[in-house]
C-alpha positions as CSV (number, residue, x, y, z in Angstrom):
1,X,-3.7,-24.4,8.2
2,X,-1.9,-21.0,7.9
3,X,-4.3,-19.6,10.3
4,X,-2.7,-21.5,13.0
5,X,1.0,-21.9,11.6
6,X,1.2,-18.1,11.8
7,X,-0.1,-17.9,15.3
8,X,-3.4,-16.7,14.5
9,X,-2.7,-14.0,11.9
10,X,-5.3,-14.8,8.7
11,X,-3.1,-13.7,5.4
12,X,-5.9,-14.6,3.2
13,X,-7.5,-11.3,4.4
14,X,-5.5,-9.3,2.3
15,X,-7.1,-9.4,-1.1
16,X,-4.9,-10.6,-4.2
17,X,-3.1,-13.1,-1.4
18,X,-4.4,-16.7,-2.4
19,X,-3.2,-20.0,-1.4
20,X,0.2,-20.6,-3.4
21,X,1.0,-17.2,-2.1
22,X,0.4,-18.0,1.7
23,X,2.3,-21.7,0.5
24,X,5.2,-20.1,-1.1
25,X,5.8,-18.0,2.3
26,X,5.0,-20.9,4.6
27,X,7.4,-23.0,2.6
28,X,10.1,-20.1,2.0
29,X,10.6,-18.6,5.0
30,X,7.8,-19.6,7.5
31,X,7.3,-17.3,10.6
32,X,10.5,-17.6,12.4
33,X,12.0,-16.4,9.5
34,X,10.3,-13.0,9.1
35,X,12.1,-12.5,13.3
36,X,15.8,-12.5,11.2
37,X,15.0,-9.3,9.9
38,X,14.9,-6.3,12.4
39,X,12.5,-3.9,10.0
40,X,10.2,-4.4,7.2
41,X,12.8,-2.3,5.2
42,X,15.3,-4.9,5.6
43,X,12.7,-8.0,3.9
44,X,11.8,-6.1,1.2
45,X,15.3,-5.1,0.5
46,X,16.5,-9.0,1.1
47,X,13.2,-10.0,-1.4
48,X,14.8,-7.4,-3.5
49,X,11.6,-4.9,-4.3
50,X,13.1,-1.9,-2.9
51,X,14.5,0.2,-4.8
52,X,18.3,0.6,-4.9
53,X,18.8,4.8,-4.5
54,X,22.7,5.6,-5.4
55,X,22.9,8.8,-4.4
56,X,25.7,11.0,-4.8
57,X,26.2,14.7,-3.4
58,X,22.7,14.7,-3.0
59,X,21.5,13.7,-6.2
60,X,19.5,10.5,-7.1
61,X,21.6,9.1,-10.0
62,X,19.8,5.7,-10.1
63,X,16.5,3.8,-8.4
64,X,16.3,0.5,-9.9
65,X,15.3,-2.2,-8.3
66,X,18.1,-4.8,-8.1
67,X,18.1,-7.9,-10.2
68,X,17.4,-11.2,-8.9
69,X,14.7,-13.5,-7.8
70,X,13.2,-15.8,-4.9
71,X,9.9,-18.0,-4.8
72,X,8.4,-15.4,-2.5
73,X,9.4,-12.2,-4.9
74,X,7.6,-14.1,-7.3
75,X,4.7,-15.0,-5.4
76,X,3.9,-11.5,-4.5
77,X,4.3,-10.6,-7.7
78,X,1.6,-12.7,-8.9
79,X,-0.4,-11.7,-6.0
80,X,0.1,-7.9,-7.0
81,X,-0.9,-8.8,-10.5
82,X,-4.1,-10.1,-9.0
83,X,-4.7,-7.1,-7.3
84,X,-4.5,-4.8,-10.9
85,X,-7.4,-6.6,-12.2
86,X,-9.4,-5.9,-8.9
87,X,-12.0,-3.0,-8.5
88,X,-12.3,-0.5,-6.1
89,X,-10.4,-1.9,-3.0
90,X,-7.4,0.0,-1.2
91,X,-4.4,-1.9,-2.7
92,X,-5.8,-2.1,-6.5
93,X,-6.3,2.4,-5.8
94,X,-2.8,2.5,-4.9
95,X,-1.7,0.0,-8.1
96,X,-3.8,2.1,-10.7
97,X,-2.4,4.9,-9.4
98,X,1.0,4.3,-9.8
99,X,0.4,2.1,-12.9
100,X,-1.0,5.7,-14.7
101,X,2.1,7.2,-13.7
102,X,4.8,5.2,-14.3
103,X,3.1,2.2,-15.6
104,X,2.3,-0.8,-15.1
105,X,5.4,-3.2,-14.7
106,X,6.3,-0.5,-12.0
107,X,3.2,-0.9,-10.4
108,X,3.5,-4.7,-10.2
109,X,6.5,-4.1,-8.0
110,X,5.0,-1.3,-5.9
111,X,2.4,-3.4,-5.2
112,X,4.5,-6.6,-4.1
113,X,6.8,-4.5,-1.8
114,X,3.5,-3.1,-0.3
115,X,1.9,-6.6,0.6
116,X,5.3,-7.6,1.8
117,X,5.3,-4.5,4.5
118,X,1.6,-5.6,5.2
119,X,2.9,-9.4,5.6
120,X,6.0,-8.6,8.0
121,X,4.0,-6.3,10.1
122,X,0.8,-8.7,10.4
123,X,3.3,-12.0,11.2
124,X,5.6,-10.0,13.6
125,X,3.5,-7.4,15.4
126,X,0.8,-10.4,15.5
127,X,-2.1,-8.0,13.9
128,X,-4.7,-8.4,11.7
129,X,-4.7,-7.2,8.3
130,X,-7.0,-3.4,8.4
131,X,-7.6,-1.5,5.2
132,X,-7.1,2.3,5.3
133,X,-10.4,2.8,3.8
134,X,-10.9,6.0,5.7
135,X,-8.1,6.9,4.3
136,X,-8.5,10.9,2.4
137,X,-6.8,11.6,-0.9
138,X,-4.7,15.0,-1.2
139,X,-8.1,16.1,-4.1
140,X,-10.3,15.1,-0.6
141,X,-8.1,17.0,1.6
142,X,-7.7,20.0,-0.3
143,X,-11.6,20.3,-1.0
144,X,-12.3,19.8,2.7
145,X,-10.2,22.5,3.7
146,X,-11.5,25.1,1.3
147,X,-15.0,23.8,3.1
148,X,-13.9,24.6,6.6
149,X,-12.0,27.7,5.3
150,X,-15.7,29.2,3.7
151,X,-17.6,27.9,6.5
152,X,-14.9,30.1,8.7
153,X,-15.1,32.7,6.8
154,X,-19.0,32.5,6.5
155,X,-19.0,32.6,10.4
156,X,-17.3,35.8,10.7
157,X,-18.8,37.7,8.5
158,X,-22.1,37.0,10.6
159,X,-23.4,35.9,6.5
160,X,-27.4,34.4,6.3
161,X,-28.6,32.5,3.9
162,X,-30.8,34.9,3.1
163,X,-28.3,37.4,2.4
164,X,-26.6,34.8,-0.3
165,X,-28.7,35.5,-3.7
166,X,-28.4,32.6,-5.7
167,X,-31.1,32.5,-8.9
168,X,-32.0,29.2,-10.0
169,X,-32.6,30.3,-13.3
C-alpha cells in the first residue's frame, strides 16, 4: 500500500522503518506534504530534530534541540530506537557511534533526523533508499594512505623484496 501511495518509493527498505512508522507518515503528512518544504533542512527543523545553534559573535552558546512533539517525531524516534538494538548495518554504525560519544538519548535523535533526511530525499527526488556501505571510516582512510604513501616510497627507492630482511623468528 505505501509502495504505491508514494509513487513507487519502498520505505520499508530502510531498516528500523516498520509499518506504524510508514502509517504515521502516510497519515501525518502523506507525499504532498513532504513538496511544502523546499530542503530536507527545513522538515527536520519543522519535526523539530535539528538542533537549534544560537550563535553569537561567533560562538556556539547553545545546540539544543527545541522542545515539542508531532506523531512523526515520535515515530522516527521509535524507528531510531529500533535501529540501536541492530547489528552491523550503516545506520545502527552511525547510532553506536554517536551513542559512545555523547550517549544514547542523543543518539536516538541523531538517528531520527538522519532517517528523516533519508525519507524527504527518497519521497521527493523519487529514489530508492542505498546504503553507503562502501562507505571508508577516517581509521580506513588514514591506514590506506600510509599504504599508498610506502608503496610510493617503495617504488622509488627501486626496494626488492629480497632486499627487506624480515626474520620470522
Amino acid at each position: 500500500m505505501a509502495f504505491q501511495y508514494f509513487g513507487g518509493i519502498d520505505l520499508m527498505e530502510i531498516e528500523g522503518v516498520s509499518y506504524a512508522t510508514v502509517l504515521t507518515i502516510i497519515s501525518e503528512i502523506g507525499p504532498e506534504g513532504f513538496t511544502k518544504f523546499p530542503t530536507a533542512k527545513h522538515f527536520t527543523s519543522w519535526m523539530r530534530l535539528a538542533p537549534n545553534n544560537k550563535i553569537s559573535g561567533g560562538k556556539i552558546l547553545s545546540h539544543r534541540t527545541p522542545k515539542g512533539s508531532n506523531r512523526i517525531k515520535t515515530a522516527l524516534r521509535q524507528a531510531a530506537n529500533a535501529i540501536g538494538n541492530l547489528k552491523d548495518t550503516h545506520l545502527s554504525n552511525f547510532f553506536r557511534k554517536i551513542a559512545f560519544k555523547k550517549g544514547r538519548q542523543v543518539a536516538v535523535s541523531a538517528t531520527a533526523r538522519k532517517l528523516a533526511v533519508i525519507i524527504w530525499n527518497m519521497v521527493t527526488k523519487k529514489q530508492a533508499y542505498k546504503p553507503p556501505t562502501e562507505y571508508l571510516f577516517l581509521d580506513q582512510k588514514r591506514k590506506m594512505g600510509l599504504v599508498k604513501r610506502i608503496k610510493k616510497q617503495i617504488n622509488k627507492f627501486d626496494i626488492k623484496p629480497e632486499d627487506l630482511d624480515f626474520s620470522t623468528s
